[in-house]
C-alpha positions, 0 to 999 in steps of 0.5 A, a space after each residue: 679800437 684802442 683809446 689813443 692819448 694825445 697829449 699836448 704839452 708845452 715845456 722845454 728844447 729837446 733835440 729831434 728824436 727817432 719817433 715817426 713823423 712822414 710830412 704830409 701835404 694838403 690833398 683834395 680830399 682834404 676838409 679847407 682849413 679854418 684860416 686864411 692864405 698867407 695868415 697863418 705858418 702851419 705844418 701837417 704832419 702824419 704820427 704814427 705812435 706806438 704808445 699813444 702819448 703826444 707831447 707839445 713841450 714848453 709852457 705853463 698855466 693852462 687855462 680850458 675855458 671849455 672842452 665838448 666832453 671830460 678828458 677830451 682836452 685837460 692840462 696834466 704835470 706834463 701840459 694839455 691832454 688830448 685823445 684820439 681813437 687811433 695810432 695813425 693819425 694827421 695833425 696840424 699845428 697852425 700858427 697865426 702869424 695874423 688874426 684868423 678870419 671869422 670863419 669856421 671852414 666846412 668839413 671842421 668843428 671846434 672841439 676845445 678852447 683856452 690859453 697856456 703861457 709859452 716860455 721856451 721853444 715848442 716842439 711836439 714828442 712822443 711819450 719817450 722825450 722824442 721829437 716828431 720833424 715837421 712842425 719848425 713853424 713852432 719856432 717863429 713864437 715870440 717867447 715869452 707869449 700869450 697864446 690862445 688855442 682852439 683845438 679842431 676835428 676833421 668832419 670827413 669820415 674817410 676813415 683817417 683821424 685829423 686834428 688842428 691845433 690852432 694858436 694865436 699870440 695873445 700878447 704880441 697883437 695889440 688890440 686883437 685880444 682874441 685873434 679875431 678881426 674887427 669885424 665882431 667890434 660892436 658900439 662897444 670899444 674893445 680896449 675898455 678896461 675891466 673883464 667883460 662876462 659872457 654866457 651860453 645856455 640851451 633847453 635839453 630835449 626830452 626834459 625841463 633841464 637848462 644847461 650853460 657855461 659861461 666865462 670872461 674875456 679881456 675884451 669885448 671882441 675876445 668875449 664874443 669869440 669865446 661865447 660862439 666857440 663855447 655855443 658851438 661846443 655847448 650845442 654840438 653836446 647837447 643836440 649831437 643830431 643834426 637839425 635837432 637845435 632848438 627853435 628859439 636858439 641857444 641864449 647868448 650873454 655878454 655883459 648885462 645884455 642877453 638874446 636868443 640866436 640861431 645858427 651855432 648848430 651850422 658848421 658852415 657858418 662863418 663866425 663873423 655871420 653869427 657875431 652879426 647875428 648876436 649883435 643884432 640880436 642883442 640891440 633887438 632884445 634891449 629895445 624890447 626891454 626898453 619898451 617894456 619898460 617905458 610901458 610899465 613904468 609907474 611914476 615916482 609920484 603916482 600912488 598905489 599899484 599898477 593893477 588894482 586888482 584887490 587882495 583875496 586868497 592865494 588857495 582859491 586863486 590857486 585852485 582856479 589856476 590848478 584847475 585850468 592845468 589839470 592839477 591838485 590844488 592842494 600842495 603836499 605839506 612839507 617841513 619848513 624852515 623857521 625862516 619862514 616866519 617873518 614871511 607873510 601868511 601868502 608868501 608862505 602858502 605860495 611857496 608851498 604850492 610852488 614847491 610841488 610844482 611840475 618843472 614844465 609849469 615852473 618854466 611856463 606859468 608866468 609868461 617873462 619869468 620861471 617861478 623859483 621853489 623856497 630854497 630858490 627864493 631864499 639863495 637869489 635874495 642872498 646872492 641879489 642882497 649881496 651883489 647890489 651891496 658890492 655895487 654900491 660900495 665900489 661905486 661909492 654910493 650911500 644908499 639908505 633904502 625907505 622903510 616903508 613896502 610899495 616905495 622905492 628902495 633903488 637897491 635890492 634890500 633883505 625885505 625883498 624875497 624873490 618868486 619868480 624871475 630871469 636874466 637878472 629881473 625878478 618878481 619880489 614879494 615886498 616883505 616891508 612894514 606898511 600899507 602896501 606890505 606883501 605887495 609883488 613889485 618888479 625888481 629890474 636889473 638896471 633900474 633896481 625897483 624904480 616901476 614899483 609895485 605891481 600887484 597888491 599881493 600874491 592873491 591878486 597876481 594869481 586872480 589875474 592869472 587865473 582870469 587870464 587862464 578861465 577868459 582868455 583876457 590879458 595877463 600883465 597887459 599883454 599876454 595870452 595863455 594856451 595848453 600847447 604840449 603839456 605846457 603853457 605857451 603865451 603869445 
């Protein structure tokens, strides 16, 4: 079947042209569309197109915040390039005269998102500046606009192609940002000032791999529209069979907070359902951390470690935990960089052994964080260095951090080198002079080092891990392993 361009761009007033268009009116057959009665102006419309090309003339700055796959959905000199399958085909353009409900209607999914800016009169034409009839709902934009678009392709296999271009004003609807209703308003105010960042990741099947795609938004609410229509995206790519999704969810970012949700892989599922889910998720995961926290936090005037486990060495704690896994307990010497000198012996040695590490056992040797290789340890201390810098100078604070290892610095300082870590909390090996030096402290991404020191060293860590591992006995105060699928798995 020949590869059909449809191309959506946004530029100036033509007059109609002689393209075919025949006017097309909903059918039962027909999947419900992802809008409300009497919220929305939409023409549907069935093109028949000789040379494949479509346009949707008269805007500019296109941004695609996320597309289900390359050249599906990108800007070109003329506007936004979209591709069909066929040269007969429906199409919708839906205008939102009110915010859309939070729904994802049966029988559509959501292929694309972004925003253009409108400047003159929308029509949409052929490849030869010729107009299709039937979309005057085009007209009723207020120009100039703001406009947020979600493109979507029918679900019904009845032989036909359908697509469903969706656009919400921006700038005409103040307090909807996004086009969603207040339904998705957290505790959160919407109208605070400042981006507000979110992101979704999901495990590929068959491998160690993590994939994700993240973005901003103007506001909260329009923040968690974008995250659930980029998941949805994300795991429709990912795991394109159905009931393949994986068992812990897909990982859901907005702001500092973080959470595992189920439900992106459900088309039925209406959008305001899954927000609640990932609002409920979220407080669920902060109140965990809360406790976690208050259970592991160390006085600021107690002294010494949390575990008191003593110093040994980090080869033969090493081979106890090799052993239990079935692996060589020698690593593969490999060149370092001379960087590496000013790191203590077990660091050192450490590292070494982690960089021959499986990916499986990366993930999944400790129970809350992913062991990082050398260059890892070295790229997270370079980027935490300098974000906890940036913080401090835009929130005015003079911070002269102790010199000493084991004492709080309250900020994230060169001496601190990172071996494991996860949504912003690391495990670091505390590389400052003094009694406590080459301790591993817990590095938290809201209270910086403020529980201190863990363990005395790496050895010590690893002993407790490999006595976790020969006697079953608990690990960091909680967890159990077992050998589940060629992995670790701590309950």
């Amino acid at each position: 079947m020949v590869l059909i361009e449809l191309i959506v761009i946004l530029a100036g007033l033509r007059s109609p042209g002689v393209a075919e268009a025949r006017a097309s009116s909903a059918c039962c057959s027909r999947p419900a569309w992802p809008c409300a009665v009497d919220s929305t102006t939409m023409d549907t419309a069935r093109l028949s197109v000789t040379h494949g090309t479509y346009f949707l003339t008269g805007a500019g700055n296109i941004d695609i915040a996320v597309s289900a796959a390359d050249g599906l959905c990108e800007p070109s000199q003329r506007g936004l390039a979209l591709r069909a399958s066929s040269q007969e085909l429906e199409v919708s353009v839906d205008f939102l005269v009110r915010p859309q409900p939070n729904r994802l209607a049966e029988g559509w999914t959501v292929l694309a998102f972004g925003t253009f800016d409108a400047y003159s009169p929308l029509q949409l034409e052929n490849a030869e500046g010729q107009v299709f009839p039937g979309f005057g709902s085009l007209s009723q934009i207020v120009l100039p606009s703001e406009l947020k678009f979600r493109l979507f392709r029918s679900t019904v296999d009845d032989g036909s192609e359908r697509y469903l271009l969706e656009l919400t004003s921006l700038s005409n609807m103040p307090g909807q940002m996004s086009g969603r209703d207040d339904a998705i308003v957290t505790g959160q105010s919407d109208s605070s000032s400042g981006d507000v960042y979110w992101s979704v990741g999901c495990s590929v099947p068959g491998s160690a791999r993590y994939v994700s795609t993240n973005g901003a938004a103007r506001s909260r609410l329009a923040a968690m529209g974008d995250a659930i229509d980029a998941g949805r995206i994300l795991l429709r790519s990912v795991y394109p069979q159905p009931n393949t999704a994986p068992v812990r969810g897909i990982s859901v970012g907005l702001g500092f907070e973080s959470g595992q949700v189920h439900g992106f892989d459900d088309p039925a599922l209406d959008d305001s359902v899954l927000a609640s889910r990932i609002v409920s998720e979220l407080r669920d995961e902060a109140a965990r951390e809360a406790e976690i926290l208050a259970a592991t936090a160390v006085p600021t005037d107690r002294p010494g470690v949390r575990y008191d486990t003593v110093a040994s060495s980090v080869p033969e704690q090493w081979s106890r935990v090799a052993g239990w896994l079935s692996l060589s307990s020698e690593p593969v010497r490999q060149k370092r960089n001379l960087g590496d000198g000013t790191w203590p012996r077990e660091l050192i040695e450490f590292a070494d052994r982690v960089d021959t590490l499986p990916d499986i056992y990366r993930l999944s040797l400790l129970p809350t964080f992913e062991l990082f290789d050398r260059e890892r340890m070295r790229s997270e201390r370079a980027m935490m260095v300098e974000i906890w810098a940036l913080v401090a100078e835009e929130e005015g604070v003079e911070n002269i951090p102790s010199l000493e290892a084991g004492v709080s610095a309250w900020t994230f300082v060169p001496e601190f080198v990172p071996i494991a870590g996860l949504d912003g909390s690391f495990l670091v090996v505390d590389t400052r002079p003094g009694e406590l030096t080459g301790c591993v402290t817990l590095f938290d991404k809201v209270d910086a080092d403020a529980a201190g020191p863990q363990w005395n060293s790496i050895s010590a860590m690893l002993s407790d891990l490999a006595s976790s591992f020969d006697a079953g006995t608990l690990f960091d105060g909680a967890w159990r392993p077992s050998l589940i699928d060629g992995g670790v798995e701590w309950t």
